[in-house]
KEZA-585396 format. One line per field, with one value per atom (N, C-alpha, C): residue number from 0; chain; x, y, z. Coordinates in nm, 3 decimals. Example, Ala and Ser with C-alpha at 12.3 -4.5 7.8 and 13.67 -1.06 7.14 Angstrom:
<pts>
n <- (0;0;0;1;1;1);
chain <- (A;A;A;A;A;A);
X <- (1.319;1.230;1.320;1.285;1.367;1.290);
Y <- (-0.569;-0.450;-0.330;-0.225;-0.106;0.003);
Z <- (0.780;0.780;0.780;0.708;0.714;0.787);
</pts>
This chain:
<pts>
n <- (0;0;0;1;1;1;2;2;2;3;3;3;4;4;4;5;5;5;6;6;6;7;7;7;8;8;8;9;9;9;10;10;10;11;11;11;12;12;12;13;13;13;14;14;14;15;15;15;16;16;16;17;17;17;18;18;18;19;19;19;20;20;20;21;21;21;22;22;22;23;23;23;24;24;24;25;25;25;26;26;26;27;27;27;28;28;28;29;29;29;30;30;30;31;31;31;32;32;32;33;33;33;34;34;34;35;35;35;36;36;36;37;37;37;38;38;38;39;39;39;40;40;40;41;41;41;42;42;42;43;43;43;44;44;44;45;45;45;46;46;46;47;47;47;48;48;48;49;49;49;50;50;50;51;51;51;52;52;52;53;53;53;54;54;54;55;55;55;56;56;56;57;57;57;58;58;58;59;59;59;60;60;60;61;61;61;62;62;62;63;63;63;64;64;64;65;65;65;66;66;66;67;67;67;68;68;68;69;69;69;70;70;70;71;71;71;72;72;72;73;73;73;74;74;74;75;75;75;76;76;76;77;77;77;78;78;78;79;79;79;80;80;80;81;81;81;82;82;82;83;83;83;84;84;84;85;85;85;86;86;86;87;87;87;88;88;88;89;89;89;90;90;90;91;91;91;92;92;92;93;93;93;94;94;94;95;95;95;96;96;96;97;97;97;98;98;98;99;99;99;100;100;100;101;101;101;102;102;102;103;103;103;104;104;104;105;105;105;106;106;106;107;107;107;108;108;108;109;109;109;110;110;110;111;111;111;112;112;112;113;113;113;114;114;114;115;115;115;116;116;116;117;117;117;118;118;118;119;119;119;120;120;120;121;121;121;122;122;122;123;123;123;124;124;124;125;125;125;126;126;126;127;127;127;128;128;128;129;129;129;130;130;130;131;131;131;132;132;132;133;133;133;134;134;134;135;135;135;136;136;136;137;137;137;138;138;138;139;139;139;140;140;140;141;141;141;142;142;142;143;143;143;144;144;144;145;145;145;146;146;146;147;147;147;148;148;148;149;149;149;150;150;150;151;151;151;152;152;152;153;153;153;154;154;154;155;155;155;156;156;156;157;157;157;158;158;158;159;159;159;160;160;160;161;161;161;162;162;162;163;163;163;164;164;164;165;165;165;166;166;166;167;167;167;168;168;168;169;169;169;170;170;170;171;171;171;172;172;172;173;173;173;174;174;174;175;175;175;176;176;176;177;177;177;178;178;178;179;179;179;180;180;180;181;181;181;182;182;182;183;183;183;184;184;184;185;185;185;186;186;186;187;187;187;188;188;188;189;189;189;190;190;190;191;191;191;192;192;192;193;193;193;194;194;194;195;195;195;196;196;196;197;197;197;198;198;198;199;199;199;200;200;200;201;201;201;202;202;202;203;203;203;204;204;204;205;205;205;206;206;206;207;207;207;208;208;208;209;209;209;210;210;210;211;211;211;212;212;212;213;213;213);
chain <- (A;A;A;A;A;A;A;A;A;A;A;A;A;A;A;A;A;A;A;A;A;A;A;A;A;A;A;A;A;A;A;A;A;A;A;A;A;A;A;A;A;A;A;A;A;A;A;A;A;A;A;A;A;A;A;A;A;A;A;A;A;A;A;A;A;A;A;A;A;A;A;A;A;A;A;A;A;A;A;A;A;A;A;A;A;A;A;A;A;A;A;A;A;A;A;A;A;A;A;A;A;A;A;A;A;A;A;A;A;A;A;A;A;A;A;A;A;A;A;A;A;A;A;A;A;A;A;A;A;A;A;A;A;A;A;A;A;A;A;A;A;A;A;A;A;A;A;A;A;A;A;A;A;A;A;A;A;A;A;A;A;A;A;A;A;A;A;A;A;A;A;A;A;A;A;A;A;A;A;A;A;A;A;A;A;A;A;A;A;A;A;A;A;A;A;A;A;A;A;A;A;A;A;A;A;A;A;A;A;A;A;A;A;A;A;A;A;A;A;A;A;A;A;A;A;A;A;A;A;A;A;A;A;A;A;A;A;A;A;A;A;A;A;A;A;A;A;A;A;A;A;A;A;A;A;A;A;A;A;A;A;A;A;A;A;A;A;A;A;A;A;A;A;A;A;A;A;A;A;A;A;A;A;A;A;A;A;A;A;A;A;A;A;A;A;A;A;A;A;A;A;A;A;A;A;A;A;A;A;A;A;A;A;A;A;A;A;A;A;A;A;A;A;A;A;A;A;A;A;A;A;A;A;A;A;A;A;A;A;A;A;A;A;A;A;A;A;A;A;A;A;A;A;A;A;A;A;A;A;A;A;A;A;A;A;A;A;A;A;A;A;A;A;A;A;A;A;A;A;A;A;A;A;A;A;A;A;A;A;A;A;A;A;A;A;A;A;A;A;A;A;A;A;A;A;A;A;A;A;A;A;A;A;A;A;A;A;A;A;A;A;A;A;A;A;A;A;A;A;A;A;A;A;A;A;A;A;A;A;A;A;A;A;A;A;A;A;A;A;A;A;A;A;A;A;A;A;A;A;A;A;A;A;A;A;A;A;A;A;A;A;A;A;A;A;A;A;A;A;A;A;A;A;A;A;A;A;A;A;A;A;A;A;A;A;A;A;A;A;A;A;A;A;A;A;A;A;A;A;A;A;A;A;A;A;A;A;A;A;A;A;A;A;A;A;A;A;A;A;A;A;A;A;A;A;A;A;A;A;A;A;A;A;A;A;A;A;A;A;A;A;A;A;A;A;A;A;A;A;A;A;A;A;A;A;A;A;A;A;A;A;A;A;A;A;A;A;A;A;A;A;A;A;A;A;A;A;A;A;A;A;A;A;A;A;A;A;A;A;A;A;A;A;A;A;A;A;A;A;A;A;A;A;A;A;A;A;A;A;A;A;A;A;A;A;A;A;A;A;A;A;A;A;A;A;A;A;A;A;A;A;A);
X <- (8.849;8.719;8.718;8.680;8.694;8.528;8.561;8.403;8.306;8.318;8.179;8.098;8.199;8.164;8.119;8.153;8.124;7.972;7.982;7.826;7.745;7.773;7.658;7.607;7.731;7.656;7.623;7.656;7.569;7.463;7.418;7.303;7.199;7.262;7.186;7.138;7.183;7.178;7.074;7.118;6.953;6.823;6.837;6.737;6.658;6.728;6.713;6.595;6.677;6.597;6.495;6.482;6.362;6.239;6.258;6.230;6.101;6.208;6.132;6.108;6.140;6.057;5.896;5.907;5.747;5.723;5.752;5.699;5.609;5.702;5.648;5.532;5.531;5.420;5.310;5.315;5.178;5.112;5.228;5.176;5.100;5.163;5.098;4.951;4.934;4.836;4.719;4.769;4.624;4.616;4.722;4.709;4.675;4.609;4.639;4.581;4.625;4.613;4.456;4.381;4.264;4.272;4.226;4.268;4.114;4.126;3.996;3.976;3.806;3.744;3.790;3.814;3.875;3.980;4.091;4.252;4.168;4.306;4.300;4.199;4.205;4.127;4.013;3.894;3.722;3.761;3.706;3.653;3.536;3.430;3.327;3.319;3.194;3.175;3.021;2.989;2.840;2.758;2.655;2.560;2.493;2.512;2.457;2.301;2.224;2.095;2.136;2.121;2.131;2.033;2.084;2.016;1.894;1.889;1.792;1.666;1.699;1.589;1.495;1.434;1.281;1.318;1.343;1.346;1.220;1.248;1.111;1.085;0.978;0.956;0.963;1.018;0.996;0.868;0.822;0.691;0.701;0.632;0.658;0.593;0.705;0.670;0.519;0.479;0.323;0.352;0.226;0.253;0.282;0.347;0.339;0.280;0.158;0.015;-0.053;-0.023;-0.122;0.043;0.094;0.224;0.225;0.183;0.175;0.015;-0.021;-0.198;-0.149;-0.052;-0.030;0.082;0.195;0.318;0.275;0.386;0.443;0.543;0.481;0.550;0.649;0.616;0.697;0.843;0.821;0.936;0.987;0.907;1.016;1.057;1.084;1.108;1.293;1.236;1.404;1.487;1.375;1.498;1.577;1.521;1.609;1.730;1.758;1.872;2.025;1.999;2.078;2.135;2.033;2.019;2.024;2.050;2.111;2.262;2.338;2.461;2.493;2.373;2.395;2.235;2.126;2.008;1.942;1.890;1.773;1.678;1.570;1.453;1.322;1.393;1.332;1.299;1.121;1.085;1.252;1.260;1.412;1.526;1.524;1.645;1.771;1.905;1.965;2.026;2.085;2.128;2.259;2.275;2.403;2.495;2.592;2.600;2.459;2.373;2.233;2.128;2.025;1.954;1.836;1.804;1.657;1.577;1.504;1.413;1.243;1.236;1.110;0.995;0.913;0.823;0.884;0.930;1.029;0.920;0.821;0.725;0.643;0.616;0.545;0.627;0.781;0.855;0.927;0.952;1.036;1.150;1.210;1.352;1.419;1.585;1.664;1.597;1.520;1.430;1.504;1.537;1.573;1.712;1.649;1.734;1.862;1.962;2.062;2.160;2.107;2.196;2.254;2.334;2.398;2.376;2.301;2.264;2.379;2.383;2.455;2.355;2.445;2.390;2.272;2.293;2.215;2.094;2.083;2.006;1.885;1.967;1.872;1.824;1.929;1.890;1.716;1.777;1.638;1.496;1.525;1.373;1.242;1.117;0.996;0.988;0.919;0.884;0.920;0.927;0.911;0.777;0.742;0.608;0.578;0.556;0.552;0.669;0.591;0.657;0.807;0.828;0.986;1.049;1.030;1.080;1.079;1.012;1.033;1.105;1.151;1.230;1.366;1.382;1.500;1.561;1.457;1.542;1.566;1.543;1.585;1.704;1.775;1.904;1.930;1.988;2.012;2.116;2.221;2.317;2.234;2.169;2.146;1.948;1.952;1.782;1.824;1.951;2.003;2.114;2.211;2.349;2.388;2.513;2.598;2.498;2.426;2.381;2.495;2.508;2.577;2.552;2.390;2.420;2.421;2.583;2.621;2.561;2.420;2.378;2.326;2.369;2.393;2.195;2.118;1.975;1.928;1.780;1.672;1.631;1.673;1.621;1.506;1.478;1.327;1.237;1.144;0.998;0.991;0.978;0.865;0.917;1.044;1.088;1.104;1.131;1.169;1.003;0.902;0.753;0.713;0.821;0.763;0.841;0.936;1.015;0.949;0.870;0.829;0.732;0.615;0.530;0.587;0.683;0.714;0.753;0.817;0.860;0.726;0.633;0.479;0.483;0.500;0.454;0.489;0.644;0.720;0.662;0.554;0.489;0.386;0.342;0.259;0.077;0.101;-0.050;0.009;0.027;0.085;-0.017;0.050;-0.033;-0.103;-0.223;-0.316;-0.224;-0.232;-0.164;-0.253;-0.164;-0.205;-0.333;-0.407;-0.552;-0.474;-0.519;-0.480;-0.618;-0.487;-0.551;-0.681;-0.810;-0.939;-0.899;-0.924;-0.881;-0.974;-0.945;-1.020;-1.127;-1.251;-1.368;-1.334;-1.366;-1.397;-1.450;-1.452;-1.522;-1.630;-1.779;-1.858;-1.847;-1.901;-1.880;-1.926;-1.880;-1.923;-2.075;-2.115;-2.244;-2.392;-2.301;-2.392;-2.420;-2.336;-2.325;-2.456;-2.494;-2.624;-2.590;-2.620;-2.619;-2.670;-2.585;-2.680;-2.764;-2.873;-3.004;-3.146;-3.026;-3.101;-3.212;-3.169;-3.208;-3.157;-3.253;-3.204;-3.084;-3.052;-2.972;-3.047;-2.994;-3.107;-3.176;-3.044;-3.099;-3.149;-3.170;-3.253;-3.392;-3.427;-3.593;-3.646;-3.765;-3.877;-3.969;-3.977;-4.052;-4.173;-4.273;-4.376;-4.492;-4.594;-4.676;-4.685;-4.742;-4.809;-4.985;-5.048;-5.150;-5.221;-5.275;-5.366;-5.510;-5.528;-5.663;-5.653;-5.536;-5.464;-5.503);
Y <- (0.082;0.098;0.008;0.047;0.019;-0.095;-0.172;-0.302;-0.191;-0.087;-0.001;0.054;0.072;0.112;0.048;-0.089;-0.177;-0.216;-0.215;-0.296;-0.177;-0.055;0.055;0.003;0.027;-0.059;-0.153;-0.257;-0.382;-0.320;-0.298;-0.220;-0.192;-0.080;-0.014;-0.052;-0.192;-0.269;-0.378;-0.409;-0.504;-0.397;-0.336;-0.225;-0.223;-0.151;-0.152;-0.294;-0.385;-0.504;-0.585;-0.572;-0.590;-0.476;-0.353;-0.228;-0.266;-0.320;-0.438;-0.468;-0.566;-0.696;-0.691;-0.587;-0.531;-0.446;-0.376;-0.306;-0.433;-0.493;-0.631;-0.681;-0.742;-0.781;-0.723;-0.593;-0.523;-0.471;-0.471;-0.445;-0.565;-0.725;-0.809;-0.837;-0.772;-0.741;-0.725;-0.577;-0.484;-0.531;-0.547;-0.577;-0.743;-0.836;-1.014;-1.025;-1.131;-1.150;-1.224;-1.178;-1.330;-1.414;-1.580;-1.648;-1.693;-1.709;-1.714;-1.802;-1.841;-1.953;-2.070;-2.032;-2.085;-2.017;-2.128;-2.116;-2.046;-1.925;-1.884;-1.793;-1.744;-1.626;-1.694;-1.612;-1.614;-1.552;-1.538;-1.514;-1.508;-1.388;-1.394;-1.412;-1.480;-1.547;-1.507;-1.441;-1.407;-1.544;-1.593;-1.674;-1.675;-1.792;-1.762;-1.897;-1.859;-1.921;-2.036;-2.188;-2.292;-2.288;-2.374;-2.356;-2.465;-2.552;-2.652;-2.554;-2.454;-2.433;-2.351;-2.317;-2.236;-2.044;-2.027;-1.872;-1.814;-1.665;-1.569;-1.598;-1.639;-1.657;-1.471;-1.449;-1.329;-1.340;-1.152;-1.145;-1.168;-1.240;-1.200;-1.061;-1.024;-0.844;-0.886;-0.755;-0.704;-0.675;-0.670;-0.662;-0.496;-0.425;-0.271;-0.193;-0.242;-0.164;-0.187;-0.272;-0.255;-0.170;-0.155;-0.056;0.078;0.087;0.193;0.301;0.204;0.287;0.345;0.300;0.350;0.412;0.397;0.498;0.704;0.711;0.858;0.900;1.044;1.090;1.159;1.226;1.332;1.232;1.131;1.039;1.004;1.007;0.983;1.054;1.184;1.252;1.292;1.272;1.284;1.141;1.027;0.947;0.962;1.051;1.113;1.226;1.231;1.298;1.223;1.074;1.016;0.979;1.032;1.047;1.194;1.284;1.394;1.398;1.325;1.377;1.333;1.220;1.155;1.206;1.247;1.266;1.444;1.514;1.589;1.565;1.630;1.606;1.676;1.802;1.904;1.906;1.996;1.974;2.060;1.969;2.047;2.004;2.003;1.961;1.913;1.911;1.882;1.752;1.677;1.508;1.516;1.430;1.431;1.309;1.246;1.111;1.027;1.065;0.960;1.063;0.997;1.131;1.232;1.277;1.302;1.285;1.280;1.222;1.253;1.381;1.450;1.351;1.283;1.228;1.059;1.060;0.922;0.836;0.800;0.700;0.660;0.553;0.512;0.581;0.615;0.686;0.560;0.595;0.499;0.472;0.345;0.310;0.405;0.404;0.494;0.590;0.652;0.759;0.927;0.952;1.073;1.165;1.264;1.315;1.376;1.328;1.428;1.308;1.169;1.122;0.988;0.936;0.853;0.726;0.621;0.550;0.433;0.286;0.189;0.098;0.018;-0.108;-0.161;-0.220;-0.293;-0.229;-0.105;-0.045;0.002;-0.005;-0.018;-0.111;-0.279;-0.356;-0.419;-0.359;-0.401;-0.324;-0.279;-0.167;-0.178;-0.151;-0.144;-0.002;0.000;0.102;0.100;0.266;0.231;0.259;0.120;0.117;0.107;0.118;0.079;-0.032;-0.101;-0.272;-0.307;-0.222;-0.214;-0.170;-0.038;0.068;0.002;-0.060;-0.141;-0.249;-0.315;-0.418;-0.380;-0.238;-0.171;-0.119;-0.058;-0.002;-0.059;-0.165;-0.327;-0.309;-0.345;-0.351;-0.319;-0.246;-0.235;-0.335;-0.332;-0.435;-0.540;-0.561;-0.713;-0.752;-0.646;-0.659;-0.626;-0.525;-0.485;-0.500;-0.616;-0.617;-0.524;-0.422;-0.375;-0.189;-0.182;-0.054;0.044;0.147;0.280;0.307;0.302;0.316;0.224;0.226;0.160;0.187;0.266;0.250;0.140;0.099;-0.048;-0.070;0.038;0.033;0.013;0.009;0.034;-0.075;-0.124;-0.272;-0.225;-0.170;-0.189;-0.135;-0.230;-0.221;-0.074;-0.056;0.094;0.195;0.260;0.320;0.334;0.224;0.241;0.236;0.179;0.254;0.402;0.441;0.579;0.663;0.656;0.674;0.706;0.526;0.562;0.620;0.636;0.722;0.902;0.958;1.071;1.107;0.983;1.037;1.054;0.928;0.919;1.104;1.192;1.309;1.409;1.370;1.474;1.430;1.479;1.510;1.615;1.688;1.742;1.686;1.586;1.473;1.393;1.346;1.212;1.163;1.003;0.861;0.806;0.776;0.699;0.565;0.593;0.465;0.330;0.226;0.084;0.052;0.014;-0.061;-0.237;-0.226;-0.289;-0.476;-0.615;-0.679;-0.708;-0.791;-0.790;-0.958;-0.893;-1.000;-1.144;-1.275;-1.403;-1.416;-1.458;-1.437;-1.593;-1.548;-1.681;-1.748;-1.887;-2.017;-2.031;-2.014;-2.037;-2.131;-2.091;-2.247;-2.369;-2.462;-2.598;-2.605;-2.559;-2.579;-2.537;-2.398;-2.329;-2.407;-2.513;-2.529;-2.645;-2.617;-2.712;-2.789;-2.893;-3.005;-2.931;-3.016;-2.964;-2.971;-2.898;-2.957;-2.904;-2.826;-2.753;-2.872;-2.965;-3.091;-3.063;-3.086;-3.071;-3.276;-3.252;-3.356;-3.460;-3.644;-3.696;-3.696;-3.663;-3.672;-3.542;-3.468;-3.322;-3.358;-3.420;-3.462;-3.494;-3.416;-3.446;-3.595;-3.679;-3.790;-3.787;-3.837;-3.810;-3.901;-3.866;-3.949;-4.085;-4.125;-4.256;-4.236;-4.311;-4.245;-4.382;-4.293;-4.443;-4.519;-4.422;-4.450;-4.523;-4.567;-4.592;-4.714);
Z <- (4.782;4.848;4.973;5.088;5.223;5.222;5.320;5.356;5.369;5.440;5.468;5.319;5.245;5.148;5.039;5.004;4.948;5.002;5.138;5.170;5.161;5.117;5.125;4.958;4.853;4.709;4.675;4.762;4.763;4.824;4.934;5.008;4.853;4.827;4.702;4.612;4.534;4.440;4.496;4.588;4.663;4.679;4.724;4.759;4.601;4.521;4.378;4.304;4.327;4.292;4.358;4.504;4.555;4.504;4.472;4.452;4.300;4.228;4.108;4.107;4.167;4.164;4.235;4.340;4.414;4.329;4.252;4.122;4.049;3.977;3.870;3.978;4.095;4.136;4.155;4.185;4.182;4.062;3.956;3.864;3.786;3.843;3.727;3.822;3.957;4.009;3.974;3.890;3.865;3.687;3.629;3.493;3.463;3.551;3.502;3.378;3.276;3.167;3.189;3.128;3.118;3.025;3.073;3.008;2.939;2.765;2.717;2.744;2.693;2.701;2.619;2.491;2.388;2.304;2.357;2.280;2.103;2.111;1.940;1.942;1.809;1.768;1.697;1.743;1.669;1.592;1.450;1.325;1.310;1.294;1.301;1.136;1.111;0.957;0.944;0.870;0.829;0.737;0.855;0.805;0.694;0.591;0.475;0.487;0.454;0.421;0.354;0.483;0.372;0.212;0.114;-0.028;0.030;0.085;0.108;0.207;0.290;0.419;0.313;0.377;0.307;0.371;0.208;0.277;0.200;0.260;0.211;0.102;0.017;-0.135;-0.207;-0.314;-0.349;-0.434;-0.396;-0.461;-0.643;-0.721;-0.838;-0.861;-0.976;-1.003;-1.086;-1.046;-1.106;-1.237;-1.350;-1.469;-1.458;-1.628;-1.607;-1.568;-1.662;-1.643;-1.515;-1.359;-1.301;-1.223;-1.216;-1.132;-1.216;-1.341;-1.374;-1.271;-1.261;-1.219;-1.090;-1.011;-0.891;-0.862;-0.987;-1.016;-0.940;-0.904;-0.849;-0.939;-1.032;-1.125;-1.046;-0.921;-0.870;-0.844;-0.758;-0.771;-0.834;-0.983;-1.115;-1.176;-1.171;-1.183;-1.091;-1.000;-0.881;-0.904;-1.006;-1.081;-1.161;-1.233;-1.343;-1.341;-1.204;-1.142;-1.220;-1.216;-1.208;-1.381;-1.430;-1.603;-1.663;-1.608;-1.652;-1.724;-1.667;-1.729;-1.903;-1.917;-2.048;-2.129;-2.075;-2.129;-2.094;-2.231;-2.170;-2.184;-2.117;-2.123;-2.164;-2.168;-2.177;-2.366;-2.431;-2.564;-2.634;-2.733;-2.822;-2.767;-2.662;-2.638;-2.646;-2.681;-2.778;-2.720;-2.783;-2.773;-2.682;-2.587;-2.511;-2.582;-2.446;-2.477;-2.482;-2.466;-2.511;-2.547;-2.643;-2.713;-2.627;-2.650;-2.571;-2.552;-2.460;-2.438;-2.429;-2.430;-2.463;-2.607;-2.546;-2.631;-2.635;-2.579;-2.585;-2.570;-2.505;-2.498;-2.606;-2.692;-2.797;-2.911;-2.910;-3.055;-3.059;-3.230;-3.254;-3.207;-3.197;-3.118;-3.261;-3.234;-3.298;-3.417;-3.391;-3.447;-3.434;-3.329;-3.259;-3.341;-3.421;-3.527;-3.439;-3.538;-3.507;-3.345;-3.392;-3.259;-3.310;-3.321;-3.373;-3.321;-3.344;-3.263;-3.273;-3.168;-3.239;-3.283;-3.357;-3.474;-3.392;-3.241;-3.184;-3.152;-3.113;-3.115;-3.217;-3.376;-3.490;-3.543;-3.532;-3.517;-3.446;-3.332;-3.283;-3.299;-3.409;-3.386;-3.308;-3.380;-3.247;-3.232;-3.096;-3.066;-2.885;-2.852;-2.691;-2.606;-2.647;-2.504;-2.438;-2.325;-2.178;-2.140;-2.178;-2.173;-2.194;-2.324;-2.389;-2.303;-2.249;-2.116;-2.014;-1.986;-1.853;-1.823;-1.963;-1.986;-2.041;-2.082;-2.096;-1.976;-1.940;-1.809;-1.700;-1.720;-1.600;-1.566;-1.729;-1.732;-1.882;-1.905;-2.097;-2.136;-2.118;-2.122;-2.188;-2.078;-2.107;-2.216;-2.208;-2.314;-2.459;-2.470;-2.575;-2.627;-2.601;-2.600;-2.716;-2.650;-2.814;-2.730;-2.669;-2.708;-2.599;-2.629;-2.586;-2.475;-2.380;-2.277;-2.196;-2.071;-1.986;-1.853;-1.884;-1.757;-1.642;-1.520;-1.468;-1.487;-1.514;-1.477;-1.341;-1.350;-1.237;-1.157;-1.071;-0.998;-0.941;-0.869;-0.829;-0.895;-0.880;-0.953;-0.958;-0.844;-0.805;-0.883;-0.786;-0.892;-1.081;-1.107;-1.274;-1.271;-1.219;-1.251;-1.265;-1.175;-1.153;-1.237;-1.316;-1.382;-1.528;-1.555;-1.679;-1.676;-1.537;-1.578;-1.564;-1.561;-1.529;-1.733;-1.736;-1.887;-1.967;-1.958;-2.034;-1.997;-1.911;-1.917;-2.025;-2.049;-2.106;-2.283;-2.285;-2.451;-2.481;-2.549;-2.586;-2.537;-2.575;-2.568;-2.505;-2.354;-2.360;-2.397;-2.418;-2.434;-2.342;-2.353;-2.280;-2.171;-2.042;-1.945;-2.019;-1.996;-2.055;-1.978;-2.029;-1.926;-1.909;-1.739;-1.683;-1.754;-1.726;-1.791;-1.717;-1.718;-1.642;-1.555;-1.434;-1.357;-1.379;-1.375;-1.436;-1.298;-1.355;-1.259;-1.204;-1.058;-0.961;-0.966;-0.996;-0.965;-0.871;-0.868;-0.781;-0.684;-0.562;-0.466;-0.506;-0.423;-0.506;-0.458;-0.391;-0.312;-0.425;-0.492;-0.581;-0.737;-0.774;-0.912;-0.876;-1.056;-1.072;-1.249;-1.205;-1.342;-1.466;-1.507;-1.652;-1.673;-1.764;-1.764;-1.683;-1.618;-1.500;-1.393;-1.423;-1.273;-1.222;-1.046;-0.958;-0.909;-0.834;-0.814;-0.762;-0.765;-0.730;-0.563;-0.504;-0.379;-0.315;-0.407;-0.401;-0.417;-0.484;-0.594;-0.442;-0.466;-0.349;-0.378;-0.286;-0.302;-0.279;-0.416;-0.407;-0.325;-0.236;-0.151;-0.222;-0.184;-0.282;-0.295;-0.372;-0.420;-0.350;-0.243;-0.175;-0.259;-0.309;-0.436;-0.527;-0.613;-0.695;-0.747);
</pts>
């Protein structure tokens, strides 16, 4: 290979690598890295409520009977979607994995012919009354240990209210809703109360003239 020819591939080979190297620069151009604020990776961490600060107080639940007076059967009714595959409901009905439930309110606990109950369940006899139902269907597990159904139960009030009033339906006669307890009467103002004795107080007593005649 002759000098002319040599300096045409050197030629080419420079050409080539300046060619890059103005590539690489315009490219670290339009692409520059930004540099964060802070070295390393954030972890976002979900804030938990110190135990010491003051959070929302929860409402205490209402007794049965005053959530029963304002219960929605129609809604308890589309609860019981979720109790089909183990319960019917309908009068006669025949027993699933759990028995039926037609008249179920104020019947005896393991009463229901033709269904095999467990121990804990007969164990605990009674009856189901409002109250029982509402404390069963909390959570069974745990009001009944040992019983058959593993249903996780009803956390909110409302619902399992409306629930039991939909079943109170499924009877011939239902049962009378619980009368709600009579709320405790208010303390009169202090302004209004009077001594015993029905005296007035002393610095009430009108002072009498004096008797200039006397």
């Amino acid at each position: 290979m002759d000098t002319f020819e040599l300096n045409k591939v050197l030629g080419a080979v420079l050409a080539t690598c300046l060619g890059l190297q103005a590539l690489h620069l315009f490219a670290g151009s339009i692409f520059a890295d930004e540099i964060p604020a802070k070295p390393g990776y954030e972890v976002a961490i979900k804030e938990e409520t110190p135990s010491g600060s003051a959070a929302a107080p929860k409402e205490p639940e209402k007794p049965i009977e005053e959530r029963l007076a304002s219960a929605d059967t129609d809604r308890g009714k589309s609860v019981t979607r979720v109790c089909q595959t183990c319960h019917t409901f309908e009068k006669g009905g025949p027993n699933r994995i759990g028995p039926n439930l037609w008249g179920v309110v104020e019947r005896q606990r393991a009463s229901e012919a033709g269904y095999d109950y467990s121990a804990a369940m007969k164990a605990k006899g009674g009856k189901w009354d409002f109250g029982e139902l509402d404390k069963f269907l909390t959570h069974p597990q745990s009001y009944i240990p040992g019983t058959k159904m593993t249903f996780a139960g009803v956390q909110s009030d409302k619902q399992r209210s409306d629930l039991i009033a939909y079943l109170r339906t499924l009877a011939d006669n239902p049962v009378p809703l619980p009368k709600q307890a009579a709320a405790p009467a208010s303390p009169p103002p202090a302004g209004d109360q009077k001594p015993e004795g029905g005296q007035q107080p002393q610095g009430d007593q009108q002072q009498k003239p004096p008797n200039k005649g006397g």
